[in-house]
Residue, then its C-alpha position, 0 to 999 in steps of 0.5 A: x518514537x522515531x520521526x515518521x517525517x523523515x523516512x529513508x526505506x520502503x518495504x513492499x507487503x501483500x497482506x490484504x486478501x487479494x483480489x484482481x480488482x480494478x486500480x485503486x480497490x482493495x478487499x480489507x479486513x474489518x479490523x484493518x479498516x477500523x485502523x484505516x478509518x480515520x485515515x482514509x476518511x476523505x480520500x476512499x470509499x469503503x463498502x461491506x461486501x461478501x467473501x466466499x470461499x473455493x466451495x462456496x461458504x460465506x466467511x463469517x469474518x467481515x470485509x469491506x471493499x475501499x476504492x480510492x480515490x483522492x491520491x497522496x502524490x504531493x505529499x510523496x518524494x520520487x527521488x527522480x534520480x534513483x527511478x528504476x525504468x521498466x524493461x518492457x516500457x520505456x515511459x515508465x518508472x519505479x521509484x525504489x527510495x519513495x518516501x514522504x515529504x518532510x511536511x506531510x500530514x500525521x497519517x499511517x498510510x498514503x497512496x501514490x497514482x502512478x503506473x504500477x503504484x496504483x495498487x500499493x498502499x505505503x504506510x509510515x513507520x506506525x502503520x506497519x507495526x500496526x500491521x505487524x502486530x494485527x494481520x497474519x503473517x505479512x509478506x514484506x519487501x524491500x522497495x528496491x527489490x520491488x521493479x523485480x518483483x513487479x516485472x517477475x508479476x510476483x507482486x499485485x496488491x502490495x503494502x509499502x512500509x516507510x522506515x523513518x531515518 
């Protein structure tokens, strides 16, 4: 199994349901949840809630609400020298090579609080075959393709996958 230490790419997928929410909340499944659980445990909150449909029918699948609210920073490289600045503002950046840190923890899944990763949620080489193989047809992009994506607003509640090297 490859380092999950040591990653070199990011990949951007918008497979959780997506809902305008604030900064940090996500509406997850309960099979994405039993996966997260013991991951998030000290850095989220999570809640049943109740998803309807156009016409008003409840789902009978289940679904949680997680607000985080304990973020990754330190355990995540920036790579300061590839930031990307945003076109309208000029104090924010993208970080199209973030990766984690050499010694961070054995986890699938971290979270950055920065502007415009607020709502990405980056998994390691792990948690994106999970996702892979148990949620319905993930979209995935390239990190580097993210500002554009972000810019263009064709990006809102995103995954990001950490390749290992």
């Amino acid at each position: 199994m490859p380092c999950r230490n040591t990653p070199d790419h990011s990949y951007f997928d918008s497979v959780i349901t997506q809902l305008e929410l604030s900064v940090g909340i996500w509406v997850i499944s309960e099979l994405f949840y039993s996966y997260l659980k013991p991951y998030i445990e000290h850095q989220a909150e999570v809640t049943r809630c109740r998803v309807f449909n156009s016409i008003r029918y409840e789902s009978t699948r289940i679904y949680y609400v997680m607000r985080v609210y304990r973020f990754d920073n330190r355990l995540l490289n920036r790579h300061e020298k590839e930031k990307i600045k945003h076109i309208e503002d000029t104090d924010a950046f993208f970080f199209p090579s973030i990766s984690t840190r050499k010694s961070q923890p054995s986890k699938p899944v971290f979270f950055f609080d920065k502007l415009f990763y607020n709502d990405v949620m980056l998994l390691t080489e792990e948690g994106y075959q999970w996702v892979k193989q148990h949620l319905y047809k993930p979209q995935v992009y390239l990190a580097s393709d993210y500002p554009t994506l972000y810019m263009h607003e064709l990006a809102e509640k995103s995954i990001a996958h950490i390749h290992p090297l």
